[in-house]
Backbone as JSON, one array per atom type, in Angstrom:
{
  "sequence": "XXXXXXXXXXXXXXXXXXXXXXXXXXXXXXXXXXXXXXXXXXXXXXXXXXXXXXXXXXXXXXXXXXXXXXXXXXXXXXXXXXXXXXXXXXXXXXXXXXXXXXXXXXXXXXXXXXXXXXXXXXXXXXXXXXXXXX",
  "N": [[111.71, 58.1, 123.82], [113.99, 59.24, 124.67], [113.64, 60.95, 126.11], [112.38, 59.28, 128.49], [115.34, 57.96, 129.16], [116.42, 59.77, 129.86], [115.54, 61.07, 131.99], [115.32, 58.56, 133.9], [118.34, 58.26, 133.86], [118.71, 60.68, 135.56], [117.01, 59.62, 137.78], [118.94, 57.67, 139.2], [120.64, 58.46, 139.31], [121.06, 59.9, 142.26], [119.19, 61.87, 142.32], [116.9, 64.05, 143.69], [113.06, 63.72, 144.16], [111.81, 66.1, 143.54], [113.68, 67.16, 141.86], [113.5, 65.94, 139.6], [111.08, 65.74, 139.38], [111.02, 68.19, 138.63], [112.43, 68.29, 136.46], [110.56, 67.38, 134.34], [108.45, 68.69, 134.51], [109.49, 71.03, 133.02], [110.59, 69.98, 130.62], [107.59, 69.39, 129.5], [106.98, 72.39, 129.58], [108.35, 73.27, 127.75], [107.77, 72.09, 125.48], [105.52, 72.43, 124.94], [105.25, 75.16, 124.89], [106.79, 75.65, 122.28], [104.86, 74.1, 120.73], [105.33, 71.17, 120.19], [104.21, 67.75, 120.23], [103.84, 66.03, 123.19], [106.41, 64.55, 125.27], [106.26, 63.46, 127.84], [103.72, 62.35, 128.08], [103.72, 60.14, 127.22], [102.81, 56.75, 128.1], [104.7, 55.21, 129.33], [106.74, 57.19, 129.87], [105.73, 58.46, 131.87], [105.21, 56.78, 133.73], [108.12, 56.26, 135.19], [108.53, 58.77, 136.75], [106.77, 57.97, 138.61], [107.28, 55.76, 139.78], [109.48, 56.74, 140.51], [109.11, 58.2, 143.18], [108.14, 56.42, 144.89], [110.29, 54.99, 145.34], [111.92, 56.82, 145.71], [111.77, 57.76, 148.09], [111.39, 58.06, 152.05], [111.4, 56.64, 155.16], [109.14, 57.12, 157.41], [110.75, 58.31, 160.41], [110.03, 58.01, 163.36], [109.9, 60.15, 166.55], [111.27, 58.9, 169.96], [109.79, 58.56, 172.67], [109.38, 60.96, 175.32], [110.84, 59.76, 178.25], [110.01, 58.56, 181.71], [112.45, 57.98, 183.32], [114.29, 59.45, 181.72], [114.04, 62.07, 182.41], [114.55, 61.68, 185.3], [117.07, 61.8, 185.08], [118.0, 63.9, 183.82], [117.52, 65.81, 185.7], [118.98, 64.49, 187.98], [121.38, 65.29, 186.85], [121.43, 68.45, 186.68], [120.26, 69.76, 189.26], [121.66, 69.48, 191.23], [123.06, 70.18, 194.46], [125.21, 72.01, 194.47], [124.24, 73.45, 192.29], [123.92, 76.26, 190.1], [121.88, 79.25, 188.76], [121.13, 79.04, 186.34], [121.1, 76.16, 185.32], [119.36, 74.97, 187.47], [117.09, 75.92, 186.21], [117.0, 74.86, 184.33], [116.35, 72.05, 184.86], [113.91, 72.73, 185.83], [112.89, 73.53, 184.19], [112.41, 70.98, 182.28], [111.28, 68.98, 184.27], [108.65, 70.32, 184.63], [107.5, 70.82, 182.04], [107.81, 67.7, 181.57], [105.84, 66.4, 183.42], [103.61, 68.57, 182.87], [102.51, 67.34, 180.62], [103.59, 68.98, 178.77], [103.81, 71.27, 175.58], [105.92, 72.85, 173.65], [105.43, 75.31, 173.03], [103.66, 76.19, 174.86], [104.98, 75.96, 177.19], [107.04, 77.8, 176.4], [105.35, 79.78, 176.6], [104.62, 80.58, 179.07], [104.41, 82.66, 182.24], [105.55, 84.27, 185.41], [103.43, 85.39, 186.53], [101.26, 83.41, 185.4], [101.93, 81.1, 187.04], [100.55, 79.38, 189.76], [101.31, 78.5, 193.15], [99.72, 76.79, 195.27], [98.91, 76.59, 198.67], [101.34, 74.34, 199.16], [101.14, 72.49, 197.89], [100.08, 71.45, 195.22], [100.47, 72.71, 191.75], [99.11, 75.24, 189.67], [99.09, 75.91, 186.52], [98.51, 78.62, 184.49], [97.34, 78.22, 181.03], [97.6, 80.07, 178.54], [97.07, 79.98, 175.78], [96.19, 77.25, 173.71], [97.21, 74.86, 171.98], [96.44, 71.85, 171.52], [93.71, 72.26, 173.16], [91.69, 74.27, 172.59]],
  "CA": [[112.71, 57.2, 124.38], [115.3, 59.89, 125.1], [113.24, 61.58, 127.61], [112.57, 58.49, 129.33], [116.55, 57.64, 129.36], [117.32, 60.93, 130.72], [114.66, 60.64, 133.39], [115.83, 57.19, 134.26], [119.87, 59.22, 134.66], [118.34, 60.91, 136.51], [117.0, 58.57, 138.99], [120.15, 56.79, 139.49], [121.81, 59.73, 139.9], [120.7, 60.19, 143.05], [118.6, 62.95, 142.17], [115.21, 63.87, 144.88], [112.17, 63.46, 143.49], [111.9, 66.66, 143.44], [114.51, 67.57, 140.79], [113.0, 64.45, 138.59], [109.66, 66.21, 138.43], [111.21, 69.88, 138.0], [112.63, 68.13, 134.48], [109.78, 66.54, 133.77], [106.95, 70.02, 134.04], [110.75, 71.79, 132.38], [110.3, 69.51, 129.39], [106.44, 69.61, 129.61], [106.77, 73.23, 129.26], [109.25, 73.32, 126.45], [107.23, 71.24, 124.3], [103.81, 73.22, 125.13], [105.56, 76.8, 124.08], [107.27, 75.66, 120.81], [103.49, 73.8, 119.85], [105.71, 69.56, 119.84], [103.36, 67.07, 120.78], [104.77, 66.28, 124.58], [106.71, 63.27, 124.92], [106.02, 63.3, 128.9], [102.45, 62.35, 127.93], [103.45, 59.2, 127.35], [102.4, 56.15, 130.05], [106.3, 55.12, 129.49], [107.32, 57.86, 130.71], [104.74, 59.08, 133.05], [105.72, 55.5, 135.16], [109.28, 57.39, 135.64], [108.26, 59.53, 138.3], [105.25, 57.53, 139.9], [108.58, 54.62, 140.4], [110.87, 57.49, 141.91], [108.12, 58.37, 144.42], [108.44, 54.98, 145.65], [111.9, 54.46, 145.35], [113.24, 57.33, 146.76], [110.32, 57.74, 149.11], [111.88, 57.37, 152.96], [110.32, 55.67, 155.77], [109.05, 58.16, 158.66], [111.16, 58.53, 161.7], [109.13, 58.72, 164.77], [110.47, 60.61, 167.82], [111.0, 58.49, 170.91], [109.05, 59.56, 174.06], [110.89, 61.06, 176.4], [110.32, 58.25, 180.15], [110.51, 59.32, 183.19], [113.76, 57.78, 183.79], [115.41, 60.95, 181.07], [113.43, 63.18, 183.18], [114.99, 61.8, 186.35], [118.34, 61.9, 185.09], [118.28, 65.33, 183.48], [116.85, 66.25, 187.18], [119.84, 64.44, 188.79], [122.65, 66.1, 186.49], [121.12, 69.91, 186.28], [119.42, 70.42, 189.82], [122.9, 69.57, 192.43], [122.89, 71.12, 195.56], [125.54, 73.26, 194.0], [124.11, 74.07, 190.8], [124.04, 77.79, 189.52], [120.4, 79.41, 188.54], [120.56, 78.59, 184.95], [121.14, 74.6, 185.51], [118.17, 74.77, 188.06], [115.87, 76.26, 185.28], [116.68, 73.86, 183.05], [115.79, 70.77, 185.53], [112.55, 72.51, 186.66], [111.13, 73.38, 182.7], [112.14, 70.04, 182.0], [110.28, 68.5, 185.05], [107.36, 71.54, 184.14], [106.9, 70.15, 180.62], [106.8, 66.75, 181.34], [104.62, 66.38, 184.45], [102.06, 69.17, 182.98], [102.59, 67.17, 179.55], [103.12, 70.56, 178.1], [104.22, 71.4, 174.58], [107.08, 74.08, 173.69], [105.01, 76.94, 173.17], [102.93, 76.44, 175.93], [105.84, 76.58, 177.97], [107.58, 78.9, 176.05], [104.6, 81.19, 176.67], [104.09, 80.93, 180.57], [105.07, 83.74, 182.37], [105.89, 83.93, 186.64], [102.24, 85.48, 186.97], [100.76, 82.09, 185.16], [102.23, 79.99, 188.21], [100.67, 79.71, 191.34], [101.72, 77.5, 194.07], [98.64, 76.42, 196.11], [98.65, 75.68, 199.87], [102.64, 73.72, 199.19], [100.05, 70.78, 197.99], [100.21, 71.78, 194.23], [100.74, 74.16, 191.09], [98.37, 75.84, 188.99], [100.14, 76.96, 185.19], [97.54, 79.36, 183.81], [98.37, 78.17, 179.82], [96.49, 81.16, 177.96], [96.5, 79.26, 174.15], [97.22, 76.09, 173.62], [97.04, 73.97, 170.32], [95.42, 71.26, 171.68], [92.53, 72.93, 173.87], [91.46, 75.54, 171.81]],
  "C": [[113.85, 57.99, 125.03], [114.91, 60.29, 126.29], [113.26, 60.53, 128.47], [113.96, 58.43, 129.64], [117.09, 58.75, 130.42], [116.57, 61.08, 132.06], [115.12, 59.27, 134.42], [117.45, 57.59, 134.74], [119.35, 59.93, 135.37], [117.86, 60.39, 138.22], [118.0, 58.0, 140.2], [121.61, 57.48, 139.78], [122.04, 60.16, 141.16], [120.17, 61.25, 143.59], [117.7, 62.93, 143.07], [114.28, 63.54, 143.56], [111.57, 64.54, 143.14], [112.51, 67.76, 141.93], [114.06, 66.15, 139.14], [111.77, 64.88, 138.0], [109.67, 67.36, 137.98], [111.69, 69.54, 136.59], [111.41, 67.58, 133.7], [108.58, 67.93, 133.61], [108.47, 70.75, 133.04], [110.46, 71.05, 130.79], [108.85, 69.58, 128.68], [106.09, 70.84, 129.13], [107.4, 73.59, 128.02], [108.78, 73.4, 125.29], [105.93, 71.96, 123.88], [104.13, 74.69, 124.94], [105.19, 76.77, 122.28], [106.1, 74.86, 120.15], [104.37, 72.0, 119.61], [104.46, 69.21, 120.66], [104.84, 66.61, 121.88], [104.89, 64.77, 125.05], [106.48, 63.02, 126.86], [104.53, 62.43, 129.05], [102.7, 60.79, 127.81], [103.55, 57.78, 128.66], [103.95, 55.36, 130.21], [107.39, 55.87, 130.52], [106.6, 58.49, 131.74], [104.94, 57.75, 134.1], [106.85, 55.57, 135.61], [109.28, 57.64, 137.11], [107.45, 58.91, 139.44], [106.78, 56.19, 140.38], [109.45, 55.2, 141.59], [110.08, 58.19, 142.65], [108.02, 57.29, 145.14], [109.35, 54.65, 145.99], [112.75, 54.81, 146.35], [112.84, 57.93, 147.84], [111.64, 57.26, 150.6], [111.17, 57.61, 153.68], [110.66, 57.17, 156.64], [109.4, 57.65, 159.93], [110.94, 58.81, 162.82], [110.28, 59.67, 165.87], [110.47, 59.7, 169.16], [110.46, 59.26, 172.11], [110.13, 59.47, 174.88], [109.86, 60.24, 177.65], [110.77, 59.42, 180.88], [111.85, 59.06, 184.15], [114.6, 59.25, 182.77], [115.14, 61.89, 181.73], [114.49, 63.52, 184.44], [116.69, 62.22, 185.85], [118.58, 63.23, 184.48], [118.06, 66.1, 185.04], [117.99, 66.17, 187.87], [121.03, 65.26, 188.17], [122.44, 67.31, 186.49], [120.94, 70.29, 188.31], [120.35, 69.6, 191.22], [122.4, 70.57, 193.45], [123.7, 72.1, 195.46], [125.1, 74.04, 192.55], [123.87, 75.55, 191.01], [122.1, 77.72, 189.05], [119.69, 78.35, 187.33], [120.21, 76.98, 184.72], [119.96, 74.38, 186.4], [116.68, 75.12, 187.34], [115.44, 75.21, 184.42], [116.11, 72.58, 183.82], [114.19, 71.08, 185.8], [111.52, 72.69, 184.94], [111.26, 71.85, 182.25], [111.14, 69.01, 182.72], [108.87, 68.89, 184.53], [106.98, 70.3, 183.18], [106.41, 68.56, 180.28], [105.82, 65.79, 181.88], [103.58, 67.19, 183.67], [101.77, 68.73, 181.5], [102.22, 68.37, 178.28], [103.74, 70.51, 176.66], [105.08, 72.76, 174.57], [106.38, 75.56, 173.9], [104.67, 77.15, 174.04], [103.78, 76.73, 177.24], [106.63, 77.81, 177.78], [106.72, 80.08, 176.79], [103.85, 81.57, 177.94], [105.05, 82.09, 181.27], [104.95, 83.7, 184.21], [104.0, 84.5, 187.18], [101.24, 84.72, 186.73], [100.87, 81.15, 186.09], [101.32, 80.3, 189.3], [100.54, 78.69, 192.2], [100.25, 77.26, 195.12], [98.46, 75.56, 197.19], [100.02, 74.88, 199.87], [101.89, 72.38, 198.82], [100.25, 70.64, 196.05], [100.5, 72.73, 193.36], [100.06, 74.48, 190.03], [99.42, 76.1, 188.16], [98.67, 77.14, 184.61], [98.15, 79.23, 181.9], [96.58, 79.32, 179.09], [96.14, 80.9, 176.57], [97.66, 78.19, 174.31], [96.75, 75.36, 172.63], [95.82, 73.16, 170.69], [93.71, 71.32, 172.69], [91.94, 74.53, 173.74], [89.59, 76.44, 172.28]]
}
């Protein structure tokens, strides 16, 4: 009963679930040195933790896709007729990445001899590993 209680302060403590099951193998082990029969064992308290896996469980946060309207507008604020180099880099990997629906590394890991412009009609990116086309 105690363990449960203190498992249960725990909970409400706003402990992770994490720190709920590090007391719970911590007591587990305690009990399994000194030779006690192991009060974790029971289905009292073994419904503890399987509760605060649910409880304190949070929902998954997708990523919104980036549109082609963030595209355009990162395009219109970076890539001015006065912009500087660095502001023109950033408009064209952002364009890059999400016309050739590229992923970070794959951009990360193109290099000026990967490009090649063909005829002013299109652009070849030579991607040399890529996650999904292995």
């Amino acid at each position: 009963m105690y363990v449960a209680t203190y498992l249960e302060f725990l909970l409400h403590s706003n402990s992770s679930y994490s720190a709920l099951e590090a007391a719970v193998y911590g007591i587990r082990w305690a009990h399994d040195i000194s030779g006690l029969s192991n009060p974790c064992d029971s289905n009292f308290v073994k419904g503890i933790p399987e509760s605060a896996k649910r409880s304190l469980s949070r929902p998954i946060v997708k990523k919104e896709p980036v549109t082609p309207d963030m595209v355009l507008s990162i395009s219109q604020k970076f890539a001015l007729a006065n912009a500087n180099l660095s502001d023109l880099r950033t408009a064209a990997i952002c364009v890059t990445a999400f016309a050739g629906f590229l992923r970070f590394n794959e951009l990360a890991n193109l290099r000026c001899c990967d490009v090649n412009f063909c005829k002013d009609k299109y652009v070849e990116l030579f991607i040399a590993k890529s996650k999904t086309d292995i």
